[in-house]
N, C-alpha and C positions, 0 to 999 in steps of 0.2 A: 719174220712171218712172211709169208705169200702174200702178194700185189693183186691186182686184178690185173695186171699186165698180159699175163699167160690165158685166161676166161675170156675176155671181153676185147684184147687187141688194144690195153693201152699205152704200151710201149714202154717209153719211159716217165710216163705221169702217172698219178696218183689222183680218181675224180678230178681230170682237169687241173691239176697241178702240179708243176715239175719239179722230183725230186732228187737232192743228190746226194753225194756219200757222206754229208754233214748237216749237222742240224741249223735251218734256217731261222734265224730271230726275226719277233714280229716287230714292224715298225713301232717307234714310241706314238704314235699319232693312234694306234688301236687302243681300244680298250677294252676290258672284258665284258665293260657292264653295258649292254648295248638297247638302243632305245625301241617301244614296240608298238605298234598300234593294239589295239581292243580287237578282238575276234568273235564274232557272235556265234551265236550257240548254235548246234548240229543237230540233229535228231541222233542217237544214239547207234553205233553201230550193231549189225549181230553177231551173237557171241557162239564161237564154234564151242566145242565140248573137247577135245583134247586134240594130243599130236595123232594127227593120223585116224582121224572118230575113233570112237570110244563111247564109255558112259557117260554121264552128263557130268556139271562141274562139280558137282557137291559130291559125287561118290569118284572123283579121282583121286587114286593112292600117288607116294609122295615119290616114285622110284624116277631114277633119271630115265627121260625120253631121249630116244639117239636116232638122228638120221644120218643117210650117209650120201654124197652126192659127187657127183664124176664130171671133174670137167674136161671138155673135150679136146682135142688134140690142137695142139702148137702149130705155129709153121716150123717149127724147128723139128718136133716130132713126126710131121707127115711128110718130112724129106729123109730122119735116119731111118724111121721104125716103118718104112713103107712097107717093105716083106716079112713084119713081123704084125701079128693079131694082137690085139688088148688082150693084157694081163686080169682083166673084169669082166663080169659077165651078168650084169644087172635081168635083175626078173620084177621090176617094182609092183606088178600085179599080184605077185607073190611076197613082197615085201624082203626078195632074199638077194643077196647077191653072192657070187661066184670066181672065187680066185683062182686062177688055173695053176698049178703046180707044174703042169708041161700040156702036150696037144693031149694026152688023152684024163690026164689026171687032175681035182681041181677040189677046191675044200669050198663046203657053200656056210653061210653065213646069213642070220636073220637081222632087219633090224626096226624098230617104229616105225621108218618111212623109209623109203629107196629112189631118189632123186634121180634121172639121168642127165645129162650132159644137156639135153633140148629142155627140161625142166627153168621156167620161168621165173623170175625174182617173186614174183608177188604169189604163186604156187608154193614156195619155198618157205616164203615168210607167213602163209596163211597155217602151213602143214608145223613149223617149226617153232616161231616166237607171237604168234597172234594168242593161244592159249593161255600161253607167260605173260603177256600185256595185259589179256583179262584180268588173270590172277592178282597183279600188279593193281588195277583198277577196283577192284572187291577187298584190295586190304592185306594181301602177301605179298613175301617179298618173291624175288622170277630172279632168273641167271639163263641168259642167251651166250653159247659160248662157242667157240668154232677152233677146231683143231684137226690139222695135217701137216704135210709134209712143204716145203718152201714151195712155193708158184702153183699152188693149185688151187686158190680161188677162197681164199679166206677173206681179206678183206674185201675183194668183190661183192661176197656175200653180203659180208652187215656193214659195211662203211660205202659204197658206193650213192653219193650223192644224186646222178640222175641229172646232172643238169642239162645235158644235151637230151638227151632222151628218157620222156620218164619211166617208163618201165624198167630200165636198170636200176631205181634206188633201192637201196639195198635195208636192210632191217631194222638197224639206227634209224634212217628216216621214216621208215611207213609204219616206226611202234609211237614215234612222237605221233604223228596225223593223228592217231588212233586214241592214242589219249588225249589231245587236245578235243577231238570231234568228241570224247565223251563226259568229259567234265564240262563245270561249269566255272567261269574265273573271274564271278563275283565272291562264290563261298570256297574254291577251290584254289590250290597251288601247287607249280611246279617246279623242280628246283634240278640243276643239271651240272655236273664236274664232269671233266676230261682229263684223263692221268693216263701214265705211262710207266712199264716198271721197265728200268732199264740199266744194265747192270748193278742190278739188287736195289736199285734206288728208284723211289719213288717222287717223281716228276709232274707236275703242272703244266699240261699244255693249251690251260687260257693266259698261264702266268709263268714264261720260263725263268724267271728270276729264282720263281719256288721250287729249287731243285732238290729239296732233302726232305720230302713231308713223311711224319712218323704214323705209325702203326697204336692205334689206341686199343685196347679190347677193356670192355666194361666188367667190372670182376664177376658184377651178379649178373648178367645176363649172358656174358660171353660175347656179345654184341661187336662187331669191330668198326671203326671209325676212323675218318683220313679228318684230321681237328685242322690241318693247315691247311686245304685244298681249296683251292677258288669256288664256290657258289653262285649261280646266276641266274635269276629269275627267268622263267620263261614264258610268253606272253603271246605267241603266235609260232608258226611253222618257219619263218624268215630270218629270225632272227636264233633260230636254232640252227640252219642251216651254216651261218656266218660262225657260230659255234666251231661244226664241223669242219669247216675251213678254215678258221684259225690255230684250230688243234692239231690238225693234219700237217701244216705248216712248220709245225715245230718236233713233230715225230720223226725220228731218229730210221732212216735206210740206206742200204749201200749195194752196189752192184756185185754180185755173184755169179759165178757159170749157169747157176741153176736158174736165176731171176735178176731181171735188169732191176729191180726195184724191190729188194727183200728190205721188209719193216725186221730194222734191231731190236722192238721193243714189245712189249706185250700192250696195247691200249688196252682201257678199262673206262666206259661210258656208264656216270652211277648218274639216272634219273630217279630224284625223289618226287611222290603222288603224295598227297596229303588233301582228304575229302572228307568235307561235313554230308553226315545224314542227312542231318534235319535245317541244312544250310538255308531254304528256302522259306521256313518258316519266320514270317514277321513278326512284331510284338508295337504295331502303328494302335491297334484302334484304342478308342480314348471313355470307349464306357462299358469294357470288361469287369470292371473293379478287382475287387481284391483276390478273384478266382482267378481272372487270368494271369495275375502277378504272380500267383502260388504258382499256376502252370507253366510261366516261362522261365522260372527259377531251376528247372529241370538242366543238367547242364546236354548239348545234345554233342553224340559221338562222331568222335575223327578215326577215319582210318587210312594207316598211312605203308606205303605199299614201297616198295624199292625194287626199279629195275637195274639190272646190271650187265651191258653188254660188253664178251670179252673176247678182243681178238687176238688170241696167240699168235706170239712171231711162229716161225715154222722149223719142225725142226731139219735138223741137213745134217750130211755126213761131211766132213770138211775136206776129204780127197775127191768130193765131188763137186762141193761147194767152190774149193781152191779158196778159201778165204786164210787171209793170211796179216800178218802185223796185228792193228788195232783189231780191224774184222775178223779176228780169228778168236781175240779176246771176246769179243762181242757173244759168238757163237758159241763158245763156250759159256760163257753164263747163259746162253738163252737154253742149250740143254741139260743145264744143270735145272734149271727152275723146271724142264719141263718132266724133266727127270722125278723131282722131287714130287710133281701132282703126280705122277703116275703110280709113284710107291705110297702116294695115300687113297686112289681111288681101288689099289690090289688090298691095301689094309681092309679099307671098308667095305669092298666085293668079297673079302673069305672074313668079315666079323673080326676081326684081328683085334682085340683088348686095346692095343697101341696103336692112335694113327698117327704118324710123325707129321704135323701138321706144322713146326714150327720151323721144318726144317729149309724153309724157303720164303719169302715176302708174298708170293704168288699164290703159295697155300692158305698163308694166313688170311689174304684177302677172299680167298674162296672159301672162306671155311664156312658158311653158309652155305655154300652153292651145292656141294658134296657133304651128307650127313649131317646137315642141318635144316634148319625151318623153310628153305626157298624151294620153288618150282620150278626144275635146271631143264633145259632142254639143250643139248649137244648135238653140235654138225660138225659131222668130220668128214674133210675134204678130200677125195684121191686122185691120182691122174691115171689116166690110160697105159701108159709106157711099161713097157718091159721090162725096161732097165732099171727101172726103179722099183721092181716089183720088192722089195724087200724089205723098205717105206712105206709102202703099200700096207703090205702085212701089220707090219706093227702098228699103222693109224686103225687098219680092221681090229685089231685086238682090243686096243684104247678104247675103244666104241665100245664093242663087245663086256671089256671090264666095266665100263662104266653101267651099262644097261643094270649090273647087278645092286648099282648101289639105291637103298633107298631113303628121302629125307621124309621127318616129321613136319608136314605143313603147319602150320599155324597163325591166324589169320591176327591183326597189329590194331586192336580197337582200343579208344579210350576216348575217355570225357574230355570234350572240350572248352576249358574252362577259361579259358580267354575269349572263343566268343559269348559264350554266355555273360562274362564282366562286359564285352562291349555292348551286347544285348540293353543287359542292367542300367547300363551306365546311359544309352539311348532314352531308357523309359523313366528313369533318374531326370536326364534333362527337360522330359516334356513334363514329368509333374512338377518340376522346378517355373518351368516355364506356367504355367496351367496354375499354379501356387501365386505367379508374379502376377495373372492377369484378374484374378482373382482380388490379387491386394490391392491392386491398381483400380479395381471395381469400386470395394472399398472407400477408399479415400478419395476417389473422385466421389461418392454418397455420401463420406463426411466433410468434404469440402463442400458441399450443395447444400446439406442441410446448416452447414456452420455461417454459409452465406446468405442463407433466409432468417437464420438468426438474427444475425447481425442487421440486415435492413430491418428485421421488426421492432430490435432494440434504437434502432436510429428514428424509425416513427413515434414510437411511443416516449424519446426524450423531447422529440422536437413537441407532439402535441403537449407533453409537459411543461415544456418550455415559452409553449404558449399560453396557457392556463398559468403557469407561474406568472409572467408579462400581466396579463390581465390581473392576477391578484396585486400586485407588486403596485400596477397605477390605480387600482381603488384604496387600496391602501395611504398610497400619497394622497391623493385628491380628501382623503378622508382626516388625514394628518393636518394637510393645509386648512381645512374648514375648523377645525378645533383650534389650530394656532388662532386665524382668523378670530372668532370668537373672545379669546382669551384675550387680544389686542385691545378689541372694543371693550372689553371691563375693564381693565389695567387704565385706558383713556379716561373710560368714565372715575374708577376712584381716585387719578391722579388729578381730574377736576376739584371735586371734591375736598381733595387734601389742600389743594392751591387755596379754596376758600376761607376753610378753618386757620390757616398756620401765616398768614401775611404780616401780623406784626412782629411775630417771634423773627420773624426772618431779616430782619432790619439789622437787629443785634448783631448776628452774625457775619453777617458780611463784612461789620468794620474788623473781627479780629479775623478773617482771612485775610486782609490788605496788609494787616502788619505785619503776617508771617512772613509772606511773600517779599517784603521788604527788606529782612535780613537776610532771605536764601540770595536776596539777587546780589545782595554786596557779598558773600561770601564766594559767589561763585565770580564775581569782577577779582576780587583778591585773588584768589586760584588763576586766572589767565594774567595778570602782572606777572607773577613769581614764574610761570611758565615762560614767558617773552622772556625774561632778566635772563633765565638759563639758555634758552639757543642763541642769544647774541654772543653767553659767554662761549658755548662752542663756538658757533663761528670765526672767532679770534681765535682759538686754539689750531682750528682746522687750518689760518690761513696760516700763523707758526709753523706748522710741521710742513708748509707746501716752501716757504722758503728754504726751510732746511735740506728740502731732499732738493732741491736748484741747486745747493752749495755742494752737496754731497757729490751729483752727477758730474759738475766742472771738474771737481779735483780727482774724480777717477776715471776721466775719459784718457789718460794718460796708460795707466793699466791695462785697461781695454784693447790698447795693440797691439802693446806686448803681446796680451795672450792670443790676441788673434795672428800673428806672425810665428807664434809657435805652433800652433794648429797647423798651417800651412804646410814650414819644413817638417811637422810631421807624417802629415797626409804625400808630401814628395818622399820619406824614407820608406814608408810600404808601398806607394809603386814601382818605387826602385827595386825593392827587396821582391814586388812580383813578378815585375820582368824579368828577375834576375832565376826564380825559381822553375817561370816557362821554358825559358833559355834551357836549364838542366834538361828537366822533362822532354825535350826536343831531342839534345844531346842522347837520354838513354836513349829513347825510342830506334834513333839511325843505330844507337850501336849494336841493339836485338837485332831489326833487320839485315844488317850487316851479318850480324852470325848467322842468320835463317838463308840469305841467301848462299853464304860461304857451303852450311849445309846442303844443300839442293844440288849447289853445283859439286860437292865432291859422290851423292849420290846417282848425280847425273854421270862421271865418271867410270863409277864402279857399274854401272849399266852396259856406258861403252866400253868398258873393261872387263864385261864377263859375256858379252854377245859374241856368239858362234856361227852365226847365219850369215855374213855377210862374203858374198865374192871375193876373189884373193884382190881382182884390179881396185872394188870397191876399197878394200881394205889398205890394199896402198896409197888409194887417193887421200884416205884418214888418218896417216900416218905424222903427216905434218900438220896438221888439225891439232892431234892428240897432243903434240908435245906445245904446242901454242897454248891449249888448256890447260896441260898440266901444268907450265908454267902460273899461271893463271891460279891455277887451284894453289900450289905452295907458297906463291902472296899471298894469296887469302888466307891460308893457316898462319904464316907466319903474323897476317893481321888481325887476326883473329887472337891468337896468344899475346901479342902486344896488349890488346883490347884488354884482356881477360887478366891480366897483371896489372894494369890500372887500374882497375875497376875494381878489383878486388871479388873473391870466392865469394866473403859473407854479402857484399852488397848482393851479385848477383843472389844468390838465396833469400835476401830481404825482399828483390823484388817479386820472387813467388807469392807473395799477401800483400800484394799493391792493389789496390782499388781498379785499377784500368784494366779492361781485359787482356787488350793489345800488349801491353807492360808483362803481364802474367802468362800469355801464352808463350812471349819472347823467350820469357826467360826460363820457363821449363824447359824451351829447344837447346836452349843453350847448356842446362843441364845435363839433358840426355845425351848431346852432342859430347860435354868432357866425360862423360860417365862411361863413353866407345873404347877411351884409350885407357888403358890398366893404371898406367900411372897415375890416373887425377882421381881414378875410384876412392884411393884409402882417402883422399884429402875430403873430397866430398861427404864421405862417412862420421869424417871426423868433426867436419863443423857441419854436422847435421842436416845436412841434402839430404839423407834416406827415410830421416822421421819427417823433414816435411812433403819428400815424394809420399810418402802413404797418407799425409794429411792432404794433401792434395786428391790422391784417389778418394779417401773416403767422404771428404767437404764436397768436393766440387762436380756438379752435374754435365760442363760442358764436354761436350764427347773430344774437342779437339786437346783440352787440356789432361782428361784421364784416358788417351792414346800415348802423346810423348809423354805423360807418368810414367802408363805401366812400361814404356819403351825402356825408359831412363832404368825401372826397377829392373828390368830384364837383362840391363846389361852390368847393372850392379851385380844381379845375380850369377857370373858366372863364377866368380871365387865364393869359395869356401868358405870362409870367415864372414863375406858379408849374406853368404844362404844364410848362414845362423841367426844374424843379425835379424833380416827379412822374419824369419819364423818370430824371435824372441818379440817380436813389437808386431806381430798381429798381421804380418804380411801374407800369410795362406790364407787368411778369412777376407781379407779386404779384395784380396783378388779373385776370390770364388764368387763374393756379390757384386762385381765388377763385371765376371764374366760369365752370371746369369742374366742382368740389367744390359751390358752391351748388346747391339746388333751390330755396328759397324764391322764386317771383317779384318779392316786395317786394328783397330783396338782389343779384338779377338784374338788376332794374328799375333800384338804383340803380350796377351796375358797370357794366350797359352806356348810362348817363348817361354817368360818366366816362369811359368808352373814348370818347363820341361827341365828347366836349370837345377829348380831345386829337387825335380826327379831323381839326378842324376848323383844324389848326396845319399849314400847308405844310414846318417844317423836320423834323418827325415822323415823316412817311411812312414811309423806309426802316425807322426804328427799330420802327413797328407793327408792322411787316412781319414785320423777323429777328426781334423780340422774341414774340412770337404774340400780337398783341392784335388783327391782322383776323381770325386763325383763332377766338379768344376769343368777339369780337363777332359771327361767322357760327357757334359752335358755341350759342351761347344760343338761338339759331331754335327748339330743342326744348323752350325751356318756350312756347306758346302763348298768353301772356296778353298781351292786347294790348297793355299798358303796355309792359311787355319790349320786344315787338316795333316799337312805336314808337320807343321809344330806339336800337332797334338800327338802323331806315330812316335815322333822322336821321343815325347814323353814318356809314352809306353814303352820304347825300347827300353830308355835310360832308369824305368823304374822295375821293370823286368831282368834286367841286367843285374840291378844293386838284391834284387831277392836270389836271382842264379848265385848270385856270389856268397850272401849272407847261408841258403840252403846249404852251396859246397864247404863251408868254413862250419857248418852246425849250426847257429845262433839263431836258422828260421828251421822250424821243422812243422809246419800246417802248410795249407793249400794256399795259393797267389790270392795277395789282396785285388788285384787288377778281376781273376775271375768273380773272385765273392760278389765286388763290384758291378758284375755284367759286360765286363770287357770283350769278351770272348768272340761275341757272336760279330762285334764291328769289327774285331780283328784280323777273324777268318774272311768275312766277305769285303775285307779290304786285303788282303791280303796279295792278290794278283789287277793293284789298281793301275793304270795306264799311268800314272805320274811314275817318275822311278823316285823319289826323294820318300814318298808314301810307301810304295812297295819296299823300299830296302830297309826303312825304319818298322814297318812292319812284317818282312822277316826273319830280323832280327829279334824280335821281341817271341815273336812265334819259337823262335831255334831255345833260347833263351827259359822260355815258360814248360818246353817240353823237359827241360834240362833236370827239372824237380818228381823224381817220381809219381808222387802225392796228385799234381798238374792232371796227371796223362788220360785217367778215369773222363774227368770234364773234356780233354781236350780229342779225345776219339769221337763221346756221346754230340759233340759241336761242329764235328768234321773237318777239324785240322789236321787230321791224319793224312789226309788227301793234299791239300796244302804244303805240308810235308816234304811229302813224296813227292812231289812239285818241285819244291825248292832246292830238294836235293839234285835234281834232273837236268831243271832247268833254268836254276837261277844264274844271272850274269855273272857273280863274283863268285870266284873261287874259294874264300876262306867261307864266304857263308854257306855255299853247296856244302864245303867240308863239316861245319858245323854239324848241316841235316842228317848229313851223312851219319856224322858220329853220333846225334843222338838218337837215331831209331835203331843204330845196331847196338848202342850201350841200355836201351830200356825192353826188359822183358814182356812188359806191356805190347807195346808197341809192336816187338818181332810176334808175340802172339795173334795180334790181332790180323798182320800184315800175312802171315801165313793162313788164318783162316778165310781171310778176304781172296786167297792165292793171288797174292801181288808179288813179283819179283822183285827183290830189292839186292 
């Protein structure tokens, strides 16, 4: 498409930004989602009534409006065409313009508006897309679109930003102003994508990662929708702005004879309007009652409006353009698409039953815009030149056809039933609130009255309390006066009694003296017979004190004995401890001894696969190297000495030693014999392998379930011990291993193992049900390359075992790897900077197309492109061979590659 380069004199930039014949990426440090300040509200702008006046807005019919507008001559033009007149002959007061056919002959042409060359941005945007923005703003959807021939002033038109000067901003910006100035963005929202269609693919340019976004159409409504495409809130004029310079950045131009700066792509600017009616309506006051509840249960209308502003690349003849290689490809798809809108605006200008609307991405996307519900307004651009009169003609025609078409407007209202729930939900919380203050009212008035209670029940025990008190001592006082009383009778009858009874009493007292007389000798006999008894203890007690004197002499003999046995045996268990620390000591150096032998032969194989150093560097290391290696093959050979003492099973007893130190030792030393093929079957055999997976599944420390799954990973490279791994639960233990790890180093080495047992054809199923492809595609999330290499390899090697199973018959469905969701990390690793990743990922790729059944998923995912990549440009010859063979061996593919017109 045409630059502003050629209109405006901007050379070779684009709005102040320089572009070149490749697509530039935006830094990682942007982002699309960009921060906004608040913009206060506008008075409302005025609303014109159509392109060019007309009737008002409610009686405008739905037909395309078409301007047409001339920009004016080049410095390039005003040196060839000096003795030659414009090929135009504008009359804009008559609204016509005039082609001349030679000096005296010339075919004239009407059209909505007639622009000339001195016709101003904001004249242009008032006559052209200000109507469309209304429309856009009341609830329909608008299409602003511009089409001409390369370098005549298309993007000038609606992408020119303005930032040197503002009256050059071009339509893009002064239709945002214009809705921003007329909403409001408390009740109101704006929502803004930047896309690119560019050779037949649809492109993100807030997000160029998003290079493949699909086409949705809604069955019932016909509705079309870009479901992948970036969305950004928009919140002021500045931060839209940064939009348009972000997007422009990544749009695809390349130098041409016709244009220093011709756009390859078609941009497509879809701004969504979304406005409440009755946005301003509150629901605060608090003594409506239950009318205005009913009242604001109404739910109030949205209506949501889409504008879409589209700037066609432009189209060119290619013996004039000269474009040639990629940019020739380029230009053909861009006349192909424009081709294809042309033969649907001729369909729907003669009523044609059939409009091929499917036959291009660019139609589909317009299919609105042309014979459907939007309000299109077209500007087609022409240039003065002679030479190009023939460009000319056919941009007049396009205009001309289009004027014939007409759409059924229809305006986008509905109930807004989310803000009426937040409405709700507002007046929910203040009766909630207003309910609390109420109960709270409440209970502070039964707490009040519970506490005058309670003081009156505390008056009325205490004055009880007293009136009890006073009963309680008249009472006594009254008790005492009666005893009193009763004393003084009792006195006087016991006088009395003393009178009458003196001589009877004589009698008796002699026979109490003689009772008392026998009590008291009975009770003198009772203390004799008691004395006689503790004297005879006494004696007894002093018997048994001699006894145990005699007893204690004769057995202090004994008593050394046993106490010198005590001794030497208290000296044989510290003998027997020092003697067991000793051991304990012993293993410990002999672990580390193996862990550093380890280190340093990995230290080797570093210096023994490093390619970067200088030649002098490298000779300076040369007598280094064999100093070490010497060094290293002591150490093996002390190492194996070690490991022949000590025996297999001990080491393997000490994987379930109590000490950690003990326990990590001697896993390394495991996974260490476990390197060399030969000590595998031994290790297998006395049971290394079942307590490596006891180990994975018991033990939480990350350093001990690294060299496990190390150890398991190098068990696994034979056959016979894959089997093994599976038969004892080795897929499942290392799938929750390698959901539970984060460590990369521990990732790196379980998805080793999983890639081993990849690479085993009787396995598959069991990957499968057990979860070890979900395992080996869920580790994608640690990023480190090692990881990620381990994990391509897998996919190769289990890709590989189905190409082989498919070619032999024994698989005939679709790749477990796709069912899976492999696909999509496939392809967009597919060309990763690592080569270990990239080759084990196109291999897998060469491999997956290899299956007919594959090829449906692997087109709809875009490995076809990949592909054709790999075949072209990959490093190795047998895998370019591969690609080769299999897009010429699958009819799929040669299908597709031919309708795509790819040369292969």
């Amino acid at each position: 498409m045409a630059s502003s380069s050629s209109a405006a004199g901007g050379g070779g930039y684009r709005n102040g930004v320089h572009r070149g014949s490749v697509k530039v990426e935006r830094p990682s440090s942007v982002t699309a989602n960009f921060k906004s300040f608040s913009l206060k509200s506008k008075p409302p702008v005025r609303r014109s009534a159509s392109l060019g006046g007309g009737a008002p807005k409610d009686d405008v019919d739905g037909r395309v409006r078409v301007a047409v507008r001339l920009r004016p001559r080049n410095s390039e033009e005003l040196v060839a065409d000096a003795d030659y007149a414009d090929c135009v002959e504008l009359q804009p007061e008559l609204k016509r313009l005039k082609l001349r056919k030679n000096n005296w002959e010339s075919d004239t042409y009407e059209f909505d508006e007639v622009l000339t060359e001195f016709g101003s941005q904001k004249r242009v945007y008032e006559v052209v897309a200000k109507p469309v923005v209304e429309s856009v703003l009341d609830g329909y959807n608008g299409t602003v679109m511009a089409y001409g021939q390369t370098g005549t002033g298309k993007t000038y038109t609606l992408g020119r930003l303005g930032e040197e000067d503002a009256s050059d901003r071009g339509i893009m910006v002064r239709s945002m102003e214009d809705i921003l100035a007329d909403i409001s963005l408390e009740t109101d929202s704006i929502s803004v994508s930047y896309l690119q269609l560019y050779m037949e693919t649809i492109q993100d340019l807030l997000n160029p990662a998003n290079d493949n976004i699909p086409i949705v159409e809604d069955p019932k409504t016909g509705e079309v929708s870009l479901p992948g495409a970036t969305v950004v809130d928009i919140r002021d004029q500045a931060s839209f702005l940064e939009l348009l310079q972000l997007g422009e950045t990544h749009r695809y131009a390349a130098n041409t004879k016709l244009n220093t700066e011709s756009s390859r792509s078609h941009a497509i600017l879809l701004v969504q309007v979304k406005r409440s009616i009755r946005g301003g309506e509150a629901s605060s006051s608090e003594d409506d009652g239950h009318s205005h509840l009913a009242k604001s249960c109404c739910p109030p209308l949205v209506r949501k409006g889409k504008l879409v502003v589209v700037d066609l690349a432009g189209s060119e003849r290619v013996h004039k353009s000269g474009s040639e290689g990629h940019t020739l490809e380029e230009a053909k798809s861009i006349n192909l698409s424009l081709s294809a809108l042309g033969k649907c605006i001729n369909a729907l200008a003669e009523n044609s039953p059939h409009v091929p609307v499917r036959d291009s991405k660019l139609t589909r996307l317009l299919k609105d815009s042309f014979g459907g519900t939007a309000r299109t307004s077209l500007i087609v651009t022409i240039g003065p030149s002679p030479r190009h009169r023939g460009e000319t003609a056919s941009t007049i025609l396009f205009g001309q056809r289009a004027m014939k078409v007409e759409n059924m407007l229809r305006i986008k209202e509905e109930f807004d039933y989310k803000s009426l729930s937040r409405r709700l939900e507002v007046q929910l919380d203040k009766l909630i609130a207003e309910n609390e203050r109420r109960q709270k009212v409440f209970d502070d008035e039964v707490k009040r009255i519970t506490l005058e209670a309670q003081n009156h029940i505390c008056e009325v025990e205490r004055k009880f309390a007293v009136e009890l008190e006073k009963e309680r001592s008249k009472c006594q006082m009254d008790y005492l006066e009666s005893i009193k009383k009763l004393e003084e009778k009792w006195m006087k009858n016991q006088q009395k009694a003393h009178t009458n009874g003196f001589v009877d009493g004589s009698c008796s007292r002699e026979e109490d003296n003689m009772c008392a007389s026998e009590e008291l000798a009975k009770v003198e006999k009772l203390l004799e017979n008691e004395m006689s008894l503790r004297r005879a203890a006494e004696v007894e007690v002093n018997n048994l004190k001699s006894q145990m004197v005699k007893l204690t002499s004769s057995g202090a003999g004994g008593n050394a004995e046993i106490i010198r046995l005590h001794k030497l045996l208290e000296d044989e268990t510290n003998e027997k401890k020092k003697l067991q620390e000793e051991i304990t000591t012993l293993q410990s150096q002999l672990l580390h001894l193996t862990f550093e032998a380890d280190q340093m032969q990995r230290h080797l194989d570093r210096l023994g696969s490093g390619n970067g150093f200088s030649s002098a560097h490298t000779l300076m290391l040369q007598g280094r190297h064999s100093q070490i290696k010497g060094v290293d093959n002591g150490l093996k050979s002390s190492f194996n000495s070690l490991f022949e003492q000590v025996g297999l099973q001990k080491i393997l007893s000490m994987l379930e030693s109590q000490d950690a130190n003990i326990r990590i030792h001697a896993v390394k030393v495991v996974a260490n014999l476990a390197a060399e093929e030969g000590n595998q079957e031994k290790i297998v055999a006395a049971g290394g392998l079942t307590s490596l997976l006891m180990l994975l599944r018991s033990y939480e420390d990350e350093t001990v379930r690294r060299v496990a799954a190390g150890a398991i990973a190098n068990l696994a490279m034979s056959e016979v011990n894959q089997e093994l791994i599976v038969a004892e639960g080795g897929i499942g233990l290392l799938s929750i291993t390698a959901d539970d790890a984060e460590d990369p180093q521990t990732l790196r080495m379980v998805a080793g193992a999983i890639a081993n047992l990849c690479g085993n054809d009787k396995l598959q199923i069991k990957l499968r049900s057990e979860g070890g492809v979900k395992a080996l595609l869920g580790m994608v999330r640690c990023r480190h390359p090692d990881v990620l290499s381990q994990i391509a390899r897998g996919i190769a090697n289990f890709a590989k075992c189905e190409s082989r199973a498919a070619a032999q018959g024994t698989k005939a469905g679709k790749s477990l790897l796709i069912e899976d969701g492999a696909l999509p990390w496939v392809v967009q690793n597919a060309n990763n900077e690592a080569s270990p990743i990239r080759r084990h990922i196109e291999l897998a790729l060469c491999h997956l197309a290899q299956h007919e059944v594959n090829v449906g998923d692997m087109i709809a995912g875009g490995a076809l492109w990949e592909l054709v990549r790999i075949s072209r440009d990959c490093s190795r010859e047998d895998i370019r061979s591969l690609a080769r063979r299999t897009l010429s061996s699958s009819p799929t593919f040669q299908a597709e590659l031919r309708r795509l017109r790819i040369e292969f």
